[in-house]
C-alpha positions in Angstrom: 0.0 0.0 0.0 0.6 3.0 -1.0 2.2 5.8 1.7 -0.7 8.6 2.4 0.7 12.0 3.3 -1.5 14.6 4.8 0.2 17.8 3.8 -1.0 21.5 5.5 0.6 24.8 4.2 -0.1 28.2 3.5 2.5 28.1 0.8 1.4 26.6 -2.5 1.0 28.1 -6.1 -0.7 29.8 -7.4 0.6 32.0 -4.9 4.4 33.2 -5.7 7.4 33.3 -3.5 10.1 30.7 -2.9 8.5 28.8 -0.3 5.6 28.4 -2.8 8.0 27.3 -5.3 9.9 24.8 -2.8 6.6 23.1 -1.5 5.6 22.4 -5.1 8.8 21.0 -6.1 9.3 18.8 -3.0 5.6 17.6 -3.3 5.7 16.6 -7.1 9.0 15.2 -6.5 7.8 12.5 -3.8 4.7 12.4 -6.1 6.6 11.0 -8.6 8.6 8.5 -6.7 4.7 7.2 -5.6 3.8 8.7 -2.8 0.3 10.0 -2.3 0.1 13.5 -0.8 -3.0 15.2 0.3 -2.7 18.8 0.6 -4.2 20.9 2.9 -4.0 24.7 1.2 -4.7 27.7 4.0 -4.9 30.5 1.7 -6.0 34.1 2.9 -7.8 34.5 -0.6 -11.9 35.0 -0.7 -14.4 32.2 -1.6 -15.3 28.7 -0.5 -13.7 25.1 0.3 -12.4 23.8 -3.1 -11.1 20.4 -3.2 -9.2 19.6 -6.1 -7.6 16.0 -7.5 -3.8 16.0 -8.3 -2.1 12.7 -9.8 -1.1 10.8 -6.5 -3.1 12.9 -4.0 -5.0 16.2 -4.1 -5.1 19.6 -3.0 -8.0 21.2 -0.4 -7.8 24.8 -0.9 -9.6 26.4 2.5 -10.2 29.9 3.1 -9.7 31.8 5.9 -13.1 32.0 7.4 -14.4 34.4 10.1 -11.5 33.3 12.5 -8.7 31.2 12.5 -11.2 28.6 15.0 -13.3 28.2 12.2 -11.0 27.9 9.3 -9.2 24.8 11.3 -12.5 22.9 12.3 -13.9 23.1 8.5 -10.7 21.9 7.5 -10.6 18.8 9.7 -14.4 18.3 8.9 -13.1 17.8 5.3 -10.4 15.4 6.1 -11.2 13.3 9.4 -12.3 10.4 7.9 -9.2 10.1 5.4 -6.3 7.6 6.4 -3.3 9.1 6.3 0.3 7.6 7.3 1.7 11.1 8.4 1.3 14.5 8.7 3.5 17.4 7.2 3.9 20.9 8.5 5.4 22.9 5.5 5.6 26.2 7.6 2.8 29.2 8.1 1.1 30.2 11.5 -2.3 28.2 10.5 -0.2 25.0 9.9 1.6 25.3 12.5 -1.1 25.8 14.6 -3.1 23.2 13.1 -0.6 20.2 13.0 0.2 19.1 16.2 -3.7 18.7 17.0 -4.6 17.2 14.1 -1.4 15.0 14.4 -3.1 13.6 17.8 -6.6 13.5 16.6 -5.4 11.2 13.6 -3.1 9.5 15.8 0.0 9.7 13.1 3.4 11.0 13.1 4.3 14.5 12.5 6.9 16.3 10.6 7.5 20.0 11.2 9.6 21.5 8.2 10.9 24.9 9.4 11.5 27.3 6.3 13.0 30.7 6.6 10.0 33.2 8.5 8.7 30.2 10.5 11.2 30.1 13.3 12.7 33.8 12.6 9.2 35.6 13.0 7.2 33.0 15.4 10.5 33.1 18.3 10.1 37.0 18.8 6.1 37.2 18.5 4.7 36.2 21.7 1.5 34.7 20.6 3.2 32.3 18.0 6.3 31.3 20.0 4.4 28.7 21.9 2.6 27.4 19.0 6.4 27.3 17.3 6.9 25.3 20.7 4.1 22.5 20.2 4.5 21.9 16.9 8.6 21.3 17.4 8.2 19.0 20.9 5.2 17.2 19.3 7.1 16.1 16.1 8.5 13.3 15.4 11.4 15.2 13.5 11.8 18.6 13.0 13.8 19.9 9.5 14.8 23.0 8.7 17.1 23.8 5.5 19.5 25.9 7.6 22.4 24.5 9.8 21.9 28.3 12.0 18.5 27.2 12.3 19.1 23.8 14.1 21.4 24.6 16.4 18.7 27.6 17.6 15.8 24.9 17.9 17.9 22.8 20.1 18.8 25.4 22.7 15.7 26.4 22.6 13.0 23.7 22.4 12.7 19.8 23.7 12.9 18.2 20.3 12.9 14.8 19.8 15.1 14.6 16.5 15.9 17.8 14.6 18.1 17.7 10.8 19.0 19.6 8.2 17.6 19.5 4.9 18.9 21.5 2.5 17.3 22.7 -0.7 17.8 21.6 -4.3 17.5 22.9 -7.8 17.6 20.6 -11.1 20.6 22.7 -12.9 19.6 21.0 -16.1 16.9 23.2 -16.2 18.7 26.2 -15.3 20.8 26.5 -18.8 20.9 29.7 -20.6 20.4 29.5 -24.5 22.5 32.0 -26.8 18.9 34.0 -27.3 19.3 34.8 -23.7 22.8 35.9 -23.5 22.4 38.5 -26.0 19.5 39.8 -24.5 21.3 40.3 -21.8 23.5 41.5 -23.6 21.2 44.4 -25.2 20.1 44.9 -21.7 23.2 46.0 -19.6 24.0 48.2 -23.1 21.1 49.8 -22.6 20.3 49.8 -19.0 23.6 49.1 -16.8 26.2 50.9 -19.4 29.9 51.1 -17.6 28.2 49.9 -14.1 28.5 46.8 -12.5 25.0 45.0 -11.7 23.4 43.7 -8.6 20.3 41.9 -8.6 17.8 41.5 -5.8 15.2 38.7 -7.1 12.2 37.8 -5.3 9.8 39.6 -2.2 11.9 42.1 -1.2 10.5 42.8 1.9 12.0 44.4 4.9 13.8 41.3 6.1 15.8 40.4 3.2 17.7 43.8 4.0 16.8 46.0 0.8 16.7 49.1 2.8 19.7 47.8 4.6 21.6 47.9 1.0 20.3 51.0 -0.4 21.7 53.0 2.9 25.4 51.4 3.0 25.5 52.4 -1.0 23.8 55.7 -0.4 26.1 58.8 -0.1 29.4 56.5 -0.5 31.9 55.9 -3.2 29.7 53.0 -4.2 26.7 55.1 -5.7 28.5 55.4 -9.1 30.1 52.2 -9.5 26.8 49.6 -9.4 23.4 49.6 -11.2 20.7 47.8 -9.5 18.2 45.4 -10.9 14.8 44.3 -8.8 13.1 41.7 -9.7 9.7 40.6 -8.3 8.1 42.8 -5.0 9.0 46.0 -4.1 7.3 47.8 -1.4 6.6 51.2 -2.2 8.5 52.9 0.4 11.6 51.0 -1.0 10.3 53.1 -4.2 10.6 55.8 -2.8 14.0 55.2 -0.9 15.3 54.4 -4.4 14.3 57.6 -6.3 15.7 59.4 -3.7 19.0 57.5 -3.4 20.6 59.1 -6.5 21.7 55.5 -7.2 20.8 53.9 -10.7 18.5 51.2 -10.8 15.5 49.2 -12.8 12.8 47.6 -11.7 10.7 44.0 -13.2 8.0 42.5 -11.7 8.1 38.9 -10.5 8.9 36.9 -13.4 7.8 33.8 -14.9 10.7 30.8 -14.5 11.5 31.1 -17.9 12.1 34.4 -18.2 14.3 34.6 -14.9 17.4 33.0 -16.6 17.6 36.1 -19.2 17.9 39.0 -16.3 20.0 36.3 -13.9 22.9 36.7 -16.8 22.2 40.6 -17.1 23.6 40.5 -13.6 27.6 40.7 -12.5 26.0 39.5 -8.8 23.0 38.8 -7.4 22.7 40.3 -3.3 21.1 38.9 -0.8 21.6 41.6 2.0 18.9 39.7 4.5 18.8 39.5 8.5 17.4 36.5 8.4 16.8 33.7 5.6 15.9 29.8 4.9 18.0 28.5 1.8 16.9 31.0 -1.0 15.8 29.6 -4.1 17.5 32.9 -5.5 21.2 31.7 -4.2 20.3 28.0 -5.8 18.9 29.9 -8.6 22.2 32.5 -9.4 24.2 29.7 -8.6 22.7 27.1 -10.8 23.5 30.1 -13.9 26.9 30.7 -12.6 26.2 34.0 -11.1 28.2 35.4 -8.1 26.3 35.9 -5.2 27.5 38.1 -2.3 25.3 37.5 0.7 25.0 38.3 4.5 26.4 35.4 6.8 23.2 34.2 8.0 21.6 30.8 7.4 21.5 29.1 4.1 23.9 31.5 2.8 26.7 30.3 5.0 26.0 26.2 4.2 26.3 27.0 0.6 28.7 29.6 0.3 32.6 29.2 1.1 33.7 33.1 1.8 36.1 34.4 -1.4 36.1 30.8 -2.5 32.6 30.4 -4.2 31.2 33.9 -3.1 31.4 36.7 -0.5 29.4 36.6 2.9 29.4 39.8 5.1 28.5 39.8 8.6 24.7 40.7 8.6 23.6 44.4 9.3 26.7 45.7 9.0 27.3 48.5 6.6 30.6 49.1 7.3 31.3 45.3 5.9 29.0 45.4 3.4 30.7 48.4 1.5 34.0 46.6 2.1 32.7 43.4 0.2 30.9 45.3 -2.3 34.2 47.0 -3.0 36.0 43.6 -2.7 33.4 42.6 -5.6 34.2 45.7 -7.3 38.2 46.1 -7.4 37.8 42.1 -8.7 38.8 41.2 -12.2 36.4 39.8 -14.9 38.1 36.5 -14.2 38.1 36.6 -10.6 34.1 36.7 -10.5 34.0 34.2 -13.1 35.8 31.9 -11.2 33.1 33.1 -7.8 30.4 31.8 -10.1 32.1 28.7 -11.4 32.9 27.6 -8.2 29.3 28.3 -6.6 27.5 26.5 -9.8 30.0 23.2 -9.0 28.8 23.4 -5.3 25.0 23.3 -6.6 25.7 20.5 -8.9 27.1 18.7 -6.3 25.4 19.2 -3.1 22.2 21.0 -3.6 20.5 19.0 -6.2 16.8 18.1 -6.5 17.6 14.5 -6.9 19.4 14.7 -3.2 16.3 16.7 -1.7 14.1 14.2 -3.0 16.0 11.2 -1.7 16.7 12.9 1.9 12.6 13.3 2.6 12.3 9.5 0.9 15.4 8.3 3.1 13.0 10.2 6.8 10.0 9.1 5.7 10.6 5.3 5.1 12.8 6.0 8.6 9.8 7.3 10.6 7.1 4.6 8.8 9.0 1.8 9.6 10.2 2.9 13.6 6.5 3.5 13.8 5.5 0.1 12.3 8.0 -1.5 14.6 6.0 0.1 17.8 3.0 -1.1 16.8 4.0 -4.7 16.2 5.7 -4.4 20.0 2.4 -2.8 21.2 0.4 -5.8 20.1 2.9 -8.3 21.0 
């Protein structure tokens, strides 16, 4: 028999972002190696329960109702009388909420994946730290795709069994064709002229240190040596902070996959200035193409990247060693940040492949099926 996942998240398309993207991928993955997922969609979005049938499982797209009570008990109403084998928590205050009671009610292992905001956001907000507590003590393993991450859950929390789990990207898939080169090309001609570029790619929002950037470039030397390119959501006070930087800049809206490759090569770097992160698709992304990336030392950034070997980390929120590396990057030869990017894409070919994501969750799940089938042969015995 087939294994039956019960999967809740508030992170699935159509919604965009890169925990969207990574719950998709890791869910048609596992579908394809046979397992059955069932997912459990907590959107914010209008209009009633829709359920809808996937190849190996289906997808319940619920609402938030009235309050977040209500929202959780039509849920369960929907799936009570399912059998699952376990439970996944893919991240978001509902699921996390959610899981550990319906982990009891169902009487089935649970597995609390810890992304980038999840732990970050939910330790500092009062209300949601405890929550962040029962869904970390009441799982059977707890994964997160930071190494930083870990270490913080186990000084802080009771866990049972905590791991990492990195990320992956399928690099065949993440080749740019010759069309795309000279558009990028064209582009910098055009756009970036004698500059160097820096691309921010995704939701740019407070935490991933845009404003953080903009003020250690602002009024320095650095002004008039870099052009920067954001792709995806800008908040409009970021606008605003940009018009009145005097530093030159574009700006895209979020992007469909293919057309990301084309603006990844218009870039010399991409930056990823954040406080605080999970393994961003953006660095797998850049890294996948080639592309430098010079990132704060938080996180995901620091298991992928080796410092001045396959990129440049800087100590987070510190301007001081941000315009140092950004003038590191600068002073660089051509060659020198081909070799940052060469080195980067041979660590994602390597050690942060979709292929070794897949297999890791395969590898935990078979691990927690069987020690559970084990205790419930020695329970009848």
């Amino acid at each position: 028999m087939k294994t039956s996942i019960l999967w809740l998240t508030e992170n699935y398309p159509p919604q965009r972002g890169g925990m969207s993207q990574s719950c998709d991928r890791i869910i048609s993955n596992l579908r394809s190696l046979g397992y059955i997922i069932h997912i459990v969609h907590l959107t914010p979005k209008g209009g009633a329960v829709e359920q809808v049938r996937h190849m190996n499982g289906s997808c319940l797209v619920v609402p938030l109702q009235d309050s977040e009570a209500q929202t959780l008990h039509l849920a369960w109403h929907h799936i009570k009388e399912q059998r699952f084998d376990l439970l996944v928590c893919f991240g978001g205050y509902l699921p996390i909420l959610a899981a550990p009671v319906y982990a009891c009610w169902l009487s089935i292992p649970l597995v609390t994946l810890l992304r980038g905001n999840d732990f970050d956001t939910a330790i500092f907000t009062p209300r949601k730290r405890d929550l962040l507590r029962d869904a970390c003590e009441t799982a059977r393993v707890v994964c997160s795709v930071s190494s930083d991450k870990i270490d913080k859950i186990r000084a802080m929390f009771k866990v049972r069994d905590v791991r990492f789990l990195a990320n992956g990207i399928d690099s065949h898939e993440w080749r740019v064709t010759d069309t795309e080169r000279q558009f990028a090309l064209n582009w910098r001609q055009e756009n970036v002229k004698d500059k160097l570029c820096l691309g921010l790619f995704g939701q740019l929002k407070a935490k991933k240190g845009l404003h953080f950037l903009l003020e250690s470039i602002e009024g320095s030397l650095l002004a008039d040596k870099y052009h920067l390119l954001l792709v995806g959501d800008v908040q409009e006070e970021s606008l605003l902070m940009l018009d009145k930087s005097g530093i030159s800049f574009s700006v895209l809206p979020f992007l469909d996959r293919y057309q990301l490759p084309r603006y990844y090569m218009v870039c010399d770097a991409i930056v990823i200035p954040s406080f605080y992160d999970g393994m961003p698709n953006v660095l797998l992304e850049a890294g996948a193409l080639g592309v430098p990336v010079i990132a704060s030392a938080v996180d995901g950034m620091k298991d992928v990247i080796i410092h001045e070997e396959s990129g440049l980390l800087f100590p987070a929120a510190d301007t001081a060693a941000l315009r140092k590396t950004l003038f590191k990057f600068y002073e660089m030869s051509d060659q020198e940040r081909i070799e940052l990017g060469k080195n980067l894409k041979r660590t994602i070919d390597t050690g942060f492949t979709e292929t070794n994501e897949t297999n890791r969750y395969d590898e935990l799940f078979k691990e927690i099926l069987l020690d559970r089938g084990s205790a419930v042969r020695l329970h009848n015995n």
